[in-house]
C-alpha positions in Angstrom: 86.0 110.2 101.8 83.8 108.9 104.1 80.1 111.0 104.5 79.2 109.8 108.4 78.4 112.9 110.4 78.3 110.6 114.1 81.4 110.0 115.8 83.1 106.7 114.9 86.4 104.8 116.4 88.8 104.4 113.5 89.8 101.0 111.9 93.2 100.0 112.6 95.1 97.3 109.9 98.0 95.7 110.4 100.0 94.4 107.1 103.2 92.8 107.4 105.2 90.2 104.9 105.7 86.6 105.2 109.2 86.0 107.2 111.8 85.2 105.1 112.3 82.2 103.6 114.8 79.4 102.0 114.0 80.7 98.5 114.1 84.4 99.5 117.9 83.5 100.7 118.1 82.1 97.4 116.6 84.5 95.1 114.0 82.1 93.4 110.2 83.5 92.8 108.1 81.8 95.0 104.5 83.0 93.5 102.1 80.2 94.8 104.8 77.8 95.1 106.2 77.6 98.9 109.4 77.5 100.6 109.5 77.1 104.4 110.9 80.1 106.7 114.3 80.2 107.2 115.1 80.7 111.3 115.6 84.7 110.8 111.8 84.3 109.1 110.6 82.1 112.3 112.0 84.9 114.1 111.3 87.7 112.0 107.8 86.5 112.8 108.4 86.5 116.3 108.9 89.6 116.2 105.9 91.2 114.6 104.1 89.0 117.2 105.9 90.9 120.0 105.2 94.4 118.2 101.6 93.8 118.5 101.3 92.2 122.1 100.6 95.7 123.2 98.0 96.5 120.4 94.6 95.2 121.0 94.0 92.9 118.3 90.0 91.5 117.3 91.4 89.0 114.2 94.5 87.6 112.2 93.7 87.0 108.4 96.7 84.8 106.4 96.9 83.6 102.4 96.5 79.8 102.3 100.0 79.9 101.9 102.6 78.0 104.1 104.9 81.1 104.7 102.4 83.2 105.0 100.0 81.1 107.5 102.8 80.0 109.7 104.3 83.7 110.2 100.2 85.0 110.7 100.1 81.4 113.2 103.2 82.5 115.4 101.0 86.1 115.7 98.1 84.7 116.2 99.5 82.2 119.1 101.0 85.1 120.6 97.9 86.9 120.9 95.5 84.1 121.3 94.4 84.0 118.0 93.4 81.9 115.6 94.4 82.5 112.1 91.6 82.9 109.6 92.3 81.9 105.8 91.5 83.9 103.1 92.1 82.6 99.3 91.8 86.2 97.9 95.4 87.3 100.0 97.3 85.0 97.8 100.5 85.8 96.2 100.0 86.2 92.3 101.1 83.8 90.3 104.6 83.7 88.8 103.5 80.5 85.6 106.6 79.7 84.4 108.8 82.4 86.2 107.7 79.9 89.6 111.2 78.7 91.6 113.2 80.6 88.8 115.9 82.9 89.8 116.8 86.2 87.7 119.3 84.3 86.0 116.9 81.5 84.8 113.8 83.9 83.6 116.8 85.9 81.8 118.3 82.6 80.1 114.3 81.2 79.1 112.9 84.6 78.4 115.4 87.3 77.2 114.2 91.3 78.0 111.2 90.0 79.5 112.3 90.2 83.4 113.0 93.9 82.2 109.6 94.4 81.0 108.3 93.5 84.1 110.2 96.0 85.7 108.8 98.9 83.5 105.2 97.7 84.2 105.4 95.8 87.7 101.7 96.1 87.9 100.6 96.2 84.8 102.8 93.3 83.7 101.2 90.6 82.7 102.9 86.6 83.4 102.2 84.1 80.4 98.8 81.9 81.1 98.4 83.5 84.6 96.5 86.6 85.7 98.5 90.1 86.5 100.0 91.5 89.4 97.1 94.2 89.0 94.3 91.5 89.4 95.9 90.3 92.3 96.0 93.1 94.0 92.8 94.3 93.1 91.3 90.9 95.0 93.5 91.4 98.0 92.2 95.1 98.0 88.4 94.3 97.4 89.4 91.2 100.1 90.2 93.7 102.6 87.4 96.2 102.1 85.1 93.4 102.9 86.9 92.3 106.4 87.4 96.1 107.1 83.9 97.6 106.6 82.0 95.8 109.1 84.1 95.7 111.7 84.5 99.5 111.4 85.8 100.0 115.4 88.0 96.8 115.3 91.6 96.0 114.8 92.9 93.1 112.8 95.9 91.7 111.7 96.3 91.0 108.5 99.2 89.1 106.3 98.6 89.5 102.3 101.2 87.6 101.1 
């Protein structure tokens, strides 16, 4: 709860997911692999872009990865923005489970895939760091942008 007794605009975030891409159509893990958008993500993108022509927008933040740069990029152009690259909105790791469909983490690593799915945050991937960690960073991430710019809008895409 926030103790400030003066008046004070509110902070406005955006979040929005990458556009879709070739291995979403597919159904492969991307992780910190990449896979280009597709043209519904290039326009899915597009999109978001026009959503938030109307909003007044101070910053766009993006993951260092490609599908997530390119659909914060085609926002940012939009609105005149450049995209600013943060390491701690990456996508958690997948290890192993990285370009794997269902079918493939089932074959390699029976009852496992359902595992994850009992524990989706809590699970943790072999030799990688958890989906709690990573979200934890993307959350401490955002704090940081978000408390000094306490009146401002931004735009931000986590992963």
């Amino acid at each position: 709860m926030a103790r400030y007794s003066g008046r004070r605009p509110g902070l406005t975030v955006y979040l929005a997911r990458h556009g879709q891409t070739e291995w979403n159509v597919a159904g492969r893990r991307q992780g910190r692999l990449d896979s280009p958008l597709t043209d519904l993500g290039l326009r899915q993108a597009a999109r978001n872009a026009d959503l938030l022509s109307t909003e007044s927008i101070d910053a766009v933040f993006a993951s260092p990865l490609g599908r997530a740069h390119r659909t914060a990029s085609i926002i940012g152009s939009a609105l005149g923005l450049t995209v600013e690259v943060l390491d701690d909105l990456a996508e958690i790791d997948h290890g192993s489970w990285s370009g794997l469909t269902s079918a493939e983490i089932d074959a390699g690593w029976p009852g496992l895939r359902a595992a994850r799915e009992q524990d989706k945050y809590g699970f943790r991937f072999p030799r990688v760091r958890g989906m709690r960690t990573a979200t934890y960073a993307q959350v401490v991430c955002l704090r940081r942008l978000c408390e000094p710019a306490c009146g401002g809008r931004c735009w931000c895409r986590t992963r």
